[in-house]
C-alpha positions in Angstrom: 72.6 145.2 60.2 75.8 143.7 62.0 75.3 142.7 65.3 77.2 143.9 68.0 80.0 142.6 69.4 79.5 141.5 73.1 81.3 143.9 76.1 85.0 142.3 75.8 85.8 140.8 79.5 88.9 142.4 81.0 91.9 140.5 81.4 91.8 138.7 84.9 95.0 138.6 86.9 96.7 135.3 87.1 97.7 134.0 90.1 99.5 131.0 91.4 97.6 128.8 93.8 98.3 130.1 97.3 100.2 133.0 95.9 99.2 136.9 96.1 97.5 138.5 93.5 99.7 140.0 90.6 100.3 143.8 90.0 99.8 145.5 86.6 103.3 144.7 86.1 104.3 141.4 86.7 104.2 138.9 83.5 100.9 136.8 82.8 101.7 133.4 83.0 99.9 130.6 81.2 96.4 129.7 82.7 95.7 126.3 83.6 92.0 127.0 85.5 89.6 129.6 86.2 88.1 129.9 89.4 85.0 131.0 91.0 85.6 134.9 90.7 86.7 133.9 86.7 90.6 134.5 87.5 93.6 132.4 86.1 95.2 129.9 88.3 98.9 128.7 87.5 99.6 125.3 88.7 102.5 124.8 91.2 105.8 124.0 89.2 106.9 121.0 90.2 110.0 120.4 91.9 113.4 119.0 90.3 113.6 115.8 91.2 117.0 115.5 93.1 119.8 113.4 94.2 119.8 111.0 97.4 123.0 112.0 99.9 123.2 109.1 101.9 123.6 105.6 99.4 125.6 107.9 97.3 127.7 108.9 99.5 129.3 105.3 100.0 129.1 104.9 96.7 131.5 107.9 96.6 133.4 106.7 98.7 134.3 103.6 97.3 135.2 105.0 94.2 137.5 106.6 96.3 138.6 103.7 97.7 139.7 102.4 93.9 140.8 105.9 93.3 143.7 105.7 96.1 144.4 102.4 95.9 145.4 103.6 92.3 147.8 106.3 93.4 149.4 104.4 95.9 150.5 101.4 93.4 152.1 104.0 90.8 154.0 105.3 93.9 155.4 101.9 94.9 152.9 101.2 97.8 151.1 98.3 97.6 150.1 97.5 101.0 148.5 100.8 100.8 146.7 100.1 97.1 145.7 97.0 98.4 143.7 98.0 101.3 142.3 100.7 99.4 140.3 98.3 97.0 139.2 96.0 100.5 137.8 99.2 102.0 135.8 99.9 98.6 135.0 96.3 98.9 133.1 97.1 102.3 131.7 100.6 101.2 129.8 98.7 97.5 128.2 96.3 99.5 127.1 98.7 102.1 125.3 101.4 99.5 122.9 99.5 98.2 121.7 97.8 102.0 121.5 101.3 103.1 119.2 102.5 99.9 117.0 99.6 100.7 116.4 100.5 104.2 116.1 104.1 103.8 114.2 103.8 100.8 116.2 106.1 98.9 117.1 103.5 95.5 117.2 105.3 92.3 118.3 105.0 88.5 121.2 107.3 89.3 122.6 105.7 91.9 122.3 102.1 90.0 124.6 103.6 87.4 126.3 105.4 89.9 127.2 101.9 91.6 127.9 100.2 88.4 130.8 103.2 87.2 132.4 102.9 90.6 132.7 99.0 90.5 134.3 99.6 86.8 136.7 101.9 88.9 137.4 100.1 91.5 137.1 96.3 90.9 138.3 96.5 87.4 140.3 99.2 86.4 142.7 99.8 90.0 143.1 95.4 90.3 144.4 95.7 86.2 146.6 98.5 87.4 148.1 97.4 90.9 148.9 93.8 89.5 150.7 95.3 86.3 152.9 98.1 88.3 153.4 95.1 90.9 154.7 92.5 88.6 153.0 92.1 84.7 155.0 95.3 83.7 158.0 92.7 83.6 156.4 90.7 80.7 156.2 94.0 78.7 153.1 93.1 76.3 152.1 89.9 77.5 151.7 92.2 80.8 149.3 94.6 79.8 147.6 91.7 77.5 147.1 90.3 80.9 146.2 93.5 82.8 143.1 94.3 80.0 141.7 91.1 79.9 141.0 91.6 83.6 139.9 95.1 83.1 137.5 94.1 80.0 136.1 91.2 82.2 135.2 93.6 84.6 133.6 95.6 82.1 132.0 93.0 80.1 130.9 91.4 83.5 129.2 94.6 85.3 127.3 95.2 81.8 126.1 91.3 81.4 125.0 91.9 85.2 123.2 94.9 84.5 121.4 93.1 81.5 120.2 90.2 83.2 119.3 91.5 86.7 116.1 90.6 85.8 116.4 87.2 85.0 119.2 85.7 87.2 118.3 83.5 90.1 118.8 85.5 92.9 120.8 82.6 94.8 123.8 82.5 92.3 126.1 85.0 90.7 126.7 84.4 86.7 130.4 83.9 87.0 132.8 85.7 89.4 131.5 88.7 90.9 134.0 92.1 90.3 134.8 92.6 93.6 135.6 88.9 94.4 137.9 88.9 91.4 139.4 92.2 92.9 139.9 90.5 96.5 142.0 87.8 94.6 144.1 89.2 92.4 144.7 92.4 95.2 144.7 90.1 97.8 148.0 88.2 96.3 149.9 91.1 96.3 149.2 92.3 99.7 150.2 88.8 101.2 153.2 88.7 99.2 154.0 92.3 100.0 153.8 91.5 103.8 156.3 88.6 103.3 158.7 91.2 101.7 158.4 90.9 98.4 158.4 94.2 96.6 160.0 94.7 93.6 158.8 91.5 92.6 160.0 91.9 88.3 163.6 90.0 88.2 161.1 86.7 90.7 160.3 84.9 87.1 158.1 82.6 89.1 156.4 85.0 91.1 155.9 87.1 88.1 154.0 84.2 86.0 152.1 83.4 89.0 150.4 86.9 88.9 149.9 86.9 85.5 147.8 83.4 85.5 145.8 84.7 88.6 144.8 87.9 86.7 144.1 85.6 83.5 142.1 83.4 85.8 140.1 86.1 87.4 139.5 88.4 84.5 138.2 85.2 82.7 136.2 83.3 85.6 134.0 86.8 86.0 133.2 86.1 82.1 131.8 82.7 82.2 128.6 80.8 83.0 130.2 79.0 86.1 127.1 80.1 89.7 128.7 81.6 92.4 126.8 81.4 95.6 125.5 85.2 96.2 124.7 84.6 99.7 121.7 87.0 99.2 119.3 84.2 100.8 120.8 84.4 103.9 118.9 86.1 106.6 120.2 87.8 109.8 116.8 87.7 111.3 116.6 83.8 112.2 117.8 81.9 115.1 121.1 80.3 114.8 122.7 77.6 117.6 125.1 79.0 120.5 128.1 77.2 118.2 127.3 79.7 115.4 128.1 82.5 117.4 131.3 81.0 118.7 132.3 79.8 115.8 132.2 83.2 114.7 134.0 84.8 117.8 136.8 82.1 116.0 136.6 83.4 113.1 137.3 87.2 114.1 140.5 85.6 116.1 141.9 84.1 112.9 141.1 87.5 110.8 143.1 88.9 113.3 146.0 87.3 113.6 146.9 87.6 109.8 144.2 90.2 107.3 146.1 89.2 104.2 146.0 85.8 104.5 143.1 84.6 105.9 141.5 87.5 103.4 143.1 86.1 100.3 142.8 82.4 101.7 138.4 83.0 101.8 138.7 84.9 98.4 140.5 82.1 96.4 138.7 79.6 98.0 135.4 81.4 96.7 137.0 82.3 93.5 137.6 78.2 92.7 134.2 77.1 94.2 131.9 77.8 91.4 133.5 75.1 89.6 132.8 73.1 92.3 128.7 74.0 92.2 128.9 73.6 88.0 131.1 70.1 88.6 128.6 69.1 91.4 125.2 70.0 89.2 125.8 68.7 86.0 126.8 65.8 88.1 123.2 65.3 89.5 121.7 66.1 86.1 120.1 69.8 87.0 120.6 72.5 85.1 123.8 74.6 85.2 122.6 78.0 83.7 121.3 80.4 86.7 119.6 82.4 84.4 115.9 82.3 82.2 116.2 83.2 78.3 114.4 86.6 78.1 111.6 86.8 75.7 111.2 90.6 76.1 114.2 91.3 74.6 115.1 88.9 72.0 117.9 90.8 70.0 119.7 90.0 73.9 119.2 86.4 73.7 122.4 85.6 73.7 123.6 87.7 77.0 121.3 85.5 78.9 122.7 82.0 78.1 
C-alpha cells in the first residue's frame, strides 16, 4: 500500500529584509533564508560600486589642461599652449594628494591619471614643439616629435610596472611632466622674446629638435631623479627657509618662463649628476629591486 504523500506546504511569500510583504502578484525572487515564521528572505542587492568626484575631477581637468594647450598651438598660440600644459602640471600633482587625504584612491582613477599624463605630458609637448618649429625638418620633425611622444608612453607604462619596486626617493629616468616643463617651457621663453614663426631660425630650429630628442630619451633611461616625495611639510625648518622662499616667489615673479624653464632644465640634467656622483662612490645606480613575482617582467625592472 503506497504511503501517502505529506500535506504540501504553501508557497511562503518572499520578502526583502526590511521590505513589505509581497502581494499575489508581484514576482518570487530567489530565497536566500527562511525565517522564524518559514518565509523567504531576499538579501539586499548590493550597491554599484561608483566613481569618486573629487580626485577625478583634477584629473579632469588636467587633461583639459593638455587638451587646450593642444588647440591653442595648431592655432598659432603658444604662449597660450604653453601655459596650458603648466596648469595640467599643477592639477596631476594635486589629484593624487587630494585622494590620499580624502581617502577616495581607486583603480579607476590610477588609470584615469596615467591616460591624462599620456595626454598631456606626452602627446600636446610632441605636438606644440613640432607646429612650433620640428615641422621645418619635415620627417626628421615628426621622427623627433614621436620619439618624445613614445617615451612618454613607454615611460608612464614602465612607471606603472614597477610602482612596486622603485625606491620611493628617486624617479627611474625623467618624470613626463618634467620632460613636458622642458621642452614647453623653451617655447614659451622664446615666444616671450618674440620669436614666433621660428621655421626659416635654422639654429633655433635644431635647438628644439635636440631638446625634444633629449627629453623624450632621458624619460627612457635608468638615470634617478630625485622625487622629492621624502620631503615633509610637517617639520620645523630655520627663519632663513622661509625667507629664502619669500625670494624665491620674487624671482618667479619677475620672469614665469624663465625662471620656470631655468628650474626644469636644471632638473632635467641633474640625474646625470646623481648617476655620475653614485657610481663615483661605488653604490649602486639602479633605484629599483628585480621582481621575483613576475619574472616574464624581469627585464622592465633593470
Amino acid at each position: 500500500m503506497d504511503q501517502e504523500e505529506p500535506p504540501r506546504r504553501p508557497v511562503a511569500q518572499l520578502r526583502r529584509a526590511g521590505d513589505r510583504p509581497r502581494t499575489a502578484l508581484e514576482p518570487l525572487e530567489e530565497v536566500d533564508a527562511l525565517d522564524d515564521d518559514g518565509e523567504g528572505i531576499v538579501a539586499p542587492r548590493r550597491r554599484r560600486k561608483g566613481i569618486y568626484i573629487l580626485p577625478n575631477l583634477f584629473t579632469l581637468a588636467a587633461l583639459f589642461g593638455g587638451f587646450y594647450a593642444v588647440v591653442m598651438a595648431m592655432n598659432g598660440r603658444f604662449e597660450q599652449a604653453a601655459i596650458g600644459v603648466f596648469c595640467a602640471m599643477v592639477l596631476d600633482s594635486l589629484d593624487g594628494r587630494v585622494a590620499r587625504m580624502t581617502n577616495t584612491q581607486s583603480a579607476f582613477g590610477e588609470q584615469m591619471d596615467s591616460l591624462s599624463d599620456m595626454v598631456s605630458f606626452g602627446a600636446a609637448p610632441a605636438l606644440i614643439v613640432y607646429e612650433w618649429a620640428l615641422k621645418g625638418l619635415g620627417k626628421l620633425g615628426w621622427i623627433a616629435a614621436f620619439i618624445y611622444c613614445s617615451g612618454a608612453a613607454l615611460r608612464l607604462a614602465r612607471f606603472n610596472t614597477n610602482i612596486a619596486v622603485v625606491d620611493k626617493r628617486f624617479f627611474q629616468g625623467l618624470p613626463s611632466p618634467a620632460a613636458a616643463a622642458v621642452v614647453v617651457g623653451f617655447i614659451w621663453v622664446m615666444d616671450t622674446y618674440g620669436f614666433r614663426d621660428v621655421a626659416h631660425i635654422e639654429w633655433l630650429t635644431w635647438f628644439a629638435f635636440v631638446l625634444t630628442l633629449y627629453s623624450g630619451l632621458t624619460m627612457v633611461t635608468n638615470v634617478p631623479f630625485y622625487s622629492f616625495k621624502d620631503v615633509s611639510f610637517k617639520r620645523t625648518v630655520p627663519f632663513v627657509v622661509i625667507v629664502a622662499i619669500a625670494l624665491g616667489f620674487a624671482v618667479l615673479a619677475y620672469h614665469p618662463p624663465l625662471v620656470f624653464f631655468s628650474l626644469f632644465l636644471m632638473y632635467g640634467v641633474s640625474g646625470y649628476g646623481v648617476y655620475a656622483w653614485r657610481r663615483a662612490k661605488g653604490k649602486p645606480v639602479s633605484m629599483i629591486a628585480t621582481s621575483t613575482d613576475e619574472p616574464d617582467e624581469e627585464g622592465l625592472h633593470r
